[in-house]
C-alpha positions in Angstrom: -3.1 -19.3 7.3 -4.1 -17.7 4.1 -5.4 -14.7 2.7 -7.7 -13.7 -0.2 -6.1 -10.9 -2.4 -7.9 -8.8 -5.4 -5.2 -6.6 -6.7 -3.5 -8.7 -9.6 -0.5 -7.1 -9.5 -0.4 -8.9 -6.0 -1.3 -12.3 -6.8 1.3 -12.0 -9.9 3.7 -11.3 -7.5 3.0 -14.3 -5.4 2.7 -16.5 -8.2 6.5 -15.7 -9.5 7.8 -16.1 -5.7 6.0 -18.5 -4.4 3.7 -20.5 -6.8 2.9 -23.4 -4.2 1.8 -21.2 -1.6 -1.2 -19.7 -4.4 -4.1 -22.2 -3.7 -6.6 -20.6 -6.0 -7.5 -18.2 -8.3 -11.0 -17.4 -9.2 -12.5 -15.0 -11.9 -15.9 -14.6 -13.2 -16.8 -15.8 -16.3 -16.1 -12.9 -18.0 -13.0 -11.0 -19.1 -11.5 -9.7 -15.5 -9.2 -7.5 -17.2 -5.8 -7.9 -19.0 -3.7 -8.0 -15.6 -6.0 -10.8 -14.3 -5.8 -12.9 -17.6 -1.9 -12.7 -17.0 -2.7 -14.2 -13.6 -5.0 -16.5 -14.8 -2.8 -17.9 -17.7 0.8 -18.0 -15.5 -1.5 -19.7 -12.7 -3.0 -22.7 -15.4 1.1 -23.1 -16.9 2.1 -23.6 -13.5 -1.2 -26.2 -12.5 -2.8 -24.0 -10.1 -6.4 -24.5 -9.8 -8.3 -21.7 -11.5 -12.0 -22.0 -10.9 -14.1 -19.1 -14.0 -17.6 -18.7 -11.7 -20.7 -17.5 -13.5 -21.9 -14.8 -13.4 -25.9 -15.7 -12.9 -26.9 -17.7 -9.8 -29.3 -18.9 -11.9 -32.3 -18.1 -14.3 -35.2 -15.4 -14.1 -35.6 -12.2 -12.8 -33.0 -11.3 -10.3 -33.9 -9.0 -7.2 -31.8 -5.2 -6.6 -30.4 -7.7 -3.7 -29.0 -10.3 -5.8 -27.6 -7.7 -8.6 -25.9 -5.9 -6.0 -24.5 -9.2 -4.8 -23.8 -10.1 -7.9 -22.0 -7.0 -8.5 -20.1 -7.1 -5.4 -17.2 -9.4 -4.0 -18.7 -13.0 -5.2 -17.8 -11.9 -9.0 -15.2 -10.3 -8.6 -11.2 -12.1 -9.1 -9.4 -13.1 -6.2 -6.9 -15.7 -5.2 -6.1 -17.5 -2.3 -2.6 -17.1 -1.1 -0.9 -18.8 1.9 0.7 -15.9 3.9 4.1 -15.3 3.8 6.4 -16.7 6.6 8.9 -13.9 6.2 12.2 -14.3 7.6 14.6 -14.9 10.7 16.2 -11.9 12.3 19.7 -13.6 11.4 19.2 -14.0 7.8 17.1 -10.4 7.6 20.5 -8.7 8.6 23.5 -11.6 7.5 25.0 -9.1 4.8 24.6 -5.5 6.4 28.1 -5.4 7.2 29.5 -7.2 4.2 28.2 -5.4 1.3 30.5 -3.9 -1.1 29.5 -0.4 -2.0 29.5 -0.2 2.4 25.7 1.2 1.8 22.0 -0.1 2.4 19.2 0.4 3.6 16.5 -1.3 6.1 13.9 -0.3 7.8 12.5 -0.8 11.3 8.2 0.0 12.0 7.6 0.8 15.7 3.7 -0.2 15.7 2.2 0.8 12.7 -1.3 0.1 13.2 -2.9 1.0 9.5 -2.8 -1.6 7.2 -2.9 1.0 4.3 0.2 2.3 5.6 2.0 -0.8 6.3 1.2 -2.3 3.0 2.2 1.5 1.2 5.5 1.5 2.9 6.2 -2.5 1.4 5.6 -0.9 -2.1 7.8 2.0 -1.6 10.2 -0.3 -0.2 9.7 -2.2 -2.9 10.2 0.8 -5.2 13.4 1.9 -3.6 15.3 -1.4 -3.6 15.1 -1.5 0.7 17.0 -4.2 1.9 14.4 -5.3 4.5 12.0 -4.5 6.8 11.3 -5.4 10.6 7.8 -5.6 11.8 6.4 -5.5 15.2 3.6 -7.7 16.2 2.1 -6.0 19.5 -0.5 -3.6 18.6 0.5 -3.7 15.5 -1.3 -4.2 11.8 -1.0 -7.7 10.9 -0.1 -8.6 7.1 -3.9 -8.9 6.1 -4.8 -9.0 2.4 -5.0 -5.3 2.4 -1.3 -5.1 3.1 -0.8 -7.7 0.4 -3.1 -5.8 -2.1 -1.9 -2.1 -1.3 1.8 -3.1 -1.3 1.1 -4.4 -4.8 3.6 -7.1 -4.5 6.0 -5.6 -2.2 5.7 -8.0 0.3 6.8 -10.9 -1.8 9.8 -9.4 -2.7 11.2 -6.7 0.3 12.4 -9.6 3.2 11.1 -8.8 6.6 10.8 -10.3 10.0 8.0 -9.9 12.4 9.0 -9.4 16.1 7.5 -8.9 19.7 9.4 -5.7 19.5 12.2 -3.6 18.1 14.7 -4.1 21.1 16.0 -7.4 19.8 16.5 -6.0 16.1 18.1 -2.7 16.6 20.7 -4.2 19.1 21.3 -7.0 16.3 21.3 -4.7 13.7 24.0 -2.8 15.1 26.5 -5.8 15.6 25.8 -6.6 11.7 27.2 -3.5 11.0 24.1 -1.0 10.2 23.7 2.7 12.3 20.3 3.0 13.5 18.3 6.2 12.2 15.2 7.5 14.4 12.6 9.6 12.9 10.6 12.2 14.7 9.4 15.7 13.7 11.0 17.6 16.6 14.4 16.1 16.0 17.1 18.9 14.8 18.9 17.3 12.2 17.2 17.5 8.6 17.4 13.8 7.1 19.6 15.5 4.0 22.4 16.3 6.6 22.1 12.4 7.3 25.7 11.3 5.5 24.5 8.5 3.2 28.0 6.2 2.7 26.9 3.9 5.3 24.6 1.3 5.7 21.4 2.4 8.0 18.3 1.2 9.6 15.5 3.2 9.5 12.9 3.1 12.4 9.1 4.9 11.8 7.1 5.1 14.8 3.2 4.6 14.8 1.0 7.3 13.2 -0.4 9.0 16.5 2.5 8.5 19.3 5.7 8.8 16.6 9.0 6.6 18.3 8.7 5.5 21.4 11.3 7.2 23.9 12.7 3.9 24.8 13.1 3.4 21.1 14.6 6.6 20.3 17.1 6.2 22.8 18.6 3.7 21.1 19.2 5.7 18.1 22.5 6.9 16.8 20.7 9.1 15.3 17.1 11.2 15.2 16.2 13.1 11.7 13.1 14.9 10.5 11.9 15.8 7.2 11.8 19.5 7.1 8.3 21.1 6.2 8.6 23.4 3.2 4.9 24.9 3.2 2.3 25.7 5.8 1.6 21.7 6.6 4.1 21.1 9.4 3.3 16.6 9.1 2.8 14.1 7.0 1.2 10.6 7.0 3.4 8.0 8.1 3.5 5.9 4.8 4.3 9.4 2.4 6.8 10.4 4.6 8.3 6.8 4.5 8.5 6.9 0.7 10.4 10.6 1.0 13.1 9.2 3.4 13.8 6.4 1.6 14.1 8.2 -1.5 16.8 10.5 0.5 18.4 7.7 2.2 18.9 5.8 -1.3 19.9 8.9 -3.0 17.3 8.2 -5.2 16.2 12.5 -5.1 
């Protein structure tokens, strides 16, 4: 299966990674931008077919409908990209236990059902150096090309696994050596009390229903971040990017 992305920064990505899984990459005649002549020009070194379409159908007088066509998706630069096969569970977690500075961090998503948010939480992964990710595939937001585009090329670079659930991964996770952190926003313990000399899994639950209690349960541990204004929550993805950036001690 493939999937057709339009954020350069994604298909860059993909081309660096993975050039023989980038089938195409089309641009209008004209100048697409600087970050898509970068794409264009790694894609033709590495013999990737790169198709320029025009930007007329054709001559005469063109109706509103075919200048707002024109204007739309069918000129604008794209690639097609196979998707990415991700990971085994095994080779996802193989170093947990065995790193040398004892830290890391991966990260666990109980049923995220946004694609914006799944593909922002790649990028801040991304961002933060995470050391992988674990995705559930029931009712769950499949790694579409939003995901691709929004993560910006996170997904080509943050390893992840896709699963039927989390079960199988947290009780795998702890044998390799990682304690599993739950997050919910009526847990006690403020995620800067969280000690941050060991290596961790962090598991977000979906945007509506948080962790599921059979998931929580199987914490070591449940944080929150701690409000500091009159909004008490936030959206799944921002609050993602804050706890990593605790975890990592990148704040």
């Amino acid at each position: 299966m493939s999937v057709v992305l339009r954020n350069p920064h994604s298909v860059l990505a993909a081309l660096q990674a993975r050039p023989r899984d980038v089938l195409e990459v089309c641009a209008p005649a004209r100048s697409p931008g600087d970050a898509w002549e970068h794409v264009l020009d790694l894609a033709g070194s590495q013999r990737i077919q790169v198709r320029r379409r025009s930007d007329r159908s054709g001559g005469g007088r063109r109706s509103k409908a075919d200048a707002a066509k024109q204007s739309g998706r069918t000129t604008a630069a794209e690639a097609t990209v196979k998707k990415h096969p991700g990971v085994d569970l095994d080779t996802l977690f193989h170093d947990a236990g065995a790193r040398s500075d004892g830290k890391g961090l991966w990260l666990a998503l109980d049923h995220l059902q946004d694609p914006q948010n799944l593909g922002a939480v790649f990028r801040s992964a991304a961002f933060f150096g995470v050391a992988g990710i674990v995705l559930t595939r029931e009712r769950s937001a499949p790694l579409s090309s939003t995901v691709y585009d929004v993560a910006c090329g996170g997904v080509e670079v943050v390893p992840f696994s896709v699963l039927p659930n989390l079960s199988r991964a947290v009780e795998l996770a702890k044998k390799s050596g990682l304690w599993v952190l739950g997050t919910s926003e009526h847990a006690e313990t403020d995620v800067s009390r969280i000690e941050r000399d060991r290596p961790w899994l962090l598991v977000l639950g979906n945007e509506e229903q948080g962790l599921r209690r059979l998931t929580q349960e199987k914490c070591d541990m449940i944080c929150r971040l701690s409000p500091q204004g009159p909004v008490t929550s936030l959206n799944v993805s921002a609050a993602a990017s804050v706890l990593i950036a605790k975890l990592t001690g990148a704040v």
